[in-house]
C-alpha positions in Angstrom: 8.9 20.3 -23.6 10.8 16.7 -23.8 10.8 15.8 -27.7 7.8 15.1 -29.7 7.2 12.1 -31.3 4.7 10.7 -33.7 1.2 9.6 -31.7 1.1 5.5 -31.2 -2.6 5.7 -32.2 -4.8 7.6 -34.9 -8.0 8.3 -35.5 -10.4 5.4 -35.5 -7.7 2.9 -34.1 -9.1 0.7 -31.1 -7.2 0.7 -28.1 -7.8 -0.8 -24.7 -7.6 1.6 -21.3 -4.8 -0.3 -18.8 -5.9 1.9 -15.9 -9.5 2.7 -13.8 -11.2 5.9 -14.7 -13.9 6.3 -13.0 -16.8 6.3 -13.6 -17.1 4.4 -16.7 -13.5 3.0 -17.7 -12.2 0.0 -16.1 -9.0 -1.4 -16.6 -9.6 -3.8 -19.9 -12.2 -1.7 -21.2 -12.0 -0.9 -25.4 -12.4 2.5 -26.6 -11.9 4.2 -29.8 -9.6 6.9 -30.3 -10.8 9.7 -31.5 -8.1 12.5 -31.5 -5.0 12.5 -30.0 -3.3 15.5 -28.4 0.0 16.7 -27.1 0.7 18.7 -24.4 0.6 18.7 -20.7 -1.9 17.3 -18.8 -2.8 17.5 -15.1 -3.4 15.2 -12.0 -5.3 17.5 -9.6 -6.7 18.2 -6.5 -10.6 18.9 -6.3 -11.8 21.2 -3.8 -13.2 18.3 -1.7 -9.8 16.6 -1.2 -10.5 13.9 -4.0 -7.8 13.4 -6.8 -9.0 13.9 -10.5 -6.9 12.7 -13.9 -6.4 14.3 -16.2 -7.2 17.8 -17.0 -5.0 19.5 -20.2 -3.3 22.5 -20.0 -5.6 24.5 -22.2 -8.6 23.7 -19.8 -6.8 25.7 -17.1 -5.6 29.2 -16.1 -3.2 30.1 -13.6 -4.3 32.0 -10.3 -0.6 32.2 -8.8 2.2 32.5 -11.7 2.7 34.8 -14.3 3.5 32.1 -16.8 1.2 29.2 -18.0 3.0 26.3 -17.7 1.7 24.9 -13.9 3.7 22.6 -11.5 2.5 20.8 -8.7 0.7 23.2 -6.0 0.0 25.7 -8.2 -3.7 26.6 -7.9 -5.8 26.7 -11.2 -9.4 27.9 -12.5 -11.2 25.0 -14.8 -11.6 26.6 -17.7 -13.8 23.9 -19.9 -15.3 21.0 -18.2 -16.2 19.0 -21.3 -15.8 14.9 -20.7 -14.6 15.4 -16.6 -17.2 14.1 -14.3 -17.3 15.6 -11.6 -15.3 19.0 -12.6 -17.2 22.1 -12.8 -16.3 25.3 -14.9 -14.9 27.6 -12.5 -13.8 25.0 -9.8 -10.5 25.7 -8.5 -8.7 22.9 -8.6 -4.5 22.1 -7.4 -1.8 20.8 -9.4 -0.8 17.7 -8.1 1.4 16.6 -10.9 1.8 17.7 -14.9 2.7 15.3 -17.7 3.7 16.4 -20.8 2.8 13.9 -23.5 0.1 12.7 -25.7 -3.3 12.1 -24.5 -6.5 11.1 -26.6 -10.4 12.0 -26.6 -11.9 8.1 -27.0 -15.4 6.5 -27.3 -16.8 4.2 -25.2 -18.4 1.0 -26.7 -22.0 2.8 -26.0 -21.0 5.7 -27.7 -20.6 7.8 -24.9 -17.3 10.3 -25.0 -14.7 10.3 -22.3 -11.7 12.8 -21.9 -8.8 12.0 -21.6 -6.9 8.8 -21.6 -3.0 9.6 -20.9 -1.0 7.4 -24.5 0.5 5.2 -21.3 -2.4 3.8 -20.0 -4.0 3.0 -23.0 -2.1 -0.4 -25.3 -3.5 -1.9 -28.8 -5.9 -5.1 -28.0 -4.3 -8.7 -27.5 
């Protein structure tokens, strides 16, 4: 794991998504932080060919290596579905590509919870 530095946003700071995520996060779009997280996260393949961002490492489990740390076409079982539309608990999903870095449950400006945002597609408001 590349060297860990400290999180660029905290609890409660604003931050504004730089990237689509659908369904509700378009690029501009202000959210709350409201935990960050290191670790690895996951791009992944859904069973029905579509692509899915991002899924953390402790929401999987290996089906074809001994160790936990997943690389791309590996094959995974969702472990907690929490905050991914579309995902179901279960679903076997693909490793398309792992990043390891910090990542952030944020709220929504209704209030509604999304999971995650990756630290480099999120920047502080202009």
């Amino acid at each position: 794991m590349r060297f860990k530095r400290n999180p660029q946003f905290r609890k409660g700071d604003k931050a504004v998504s730089l990237v689509y995520h659908p369904p509700e996060i378009k690029s501009g779009t202000e959210v709350t932080i409201i935990s960050p997280h290191f670790g690895t996260i996951y791009a992944v393949e859904l069973p029905d060919g579509k692509l899915h961002r991002w899924i953390a490492d402790f929401e999987l489990r290996s089906l074809n290596t001994k160790h936990h740390r997943l690389k791309a076409g590996d094959s995974a079982i969702v472990l907690n579905d929490t905050g991914h539309h579309g995902i179901n608990k279960g679903m076997v999903v693909k490793i398309v590509k792992p990043i390891i870095d910090y990542f952030y449950d944020v709220r929504l400006p209704d209030e509604s919870y999304h999971r995650w945002l990756a630290e480099f597609e999120l920047a502080y408001p202009v």
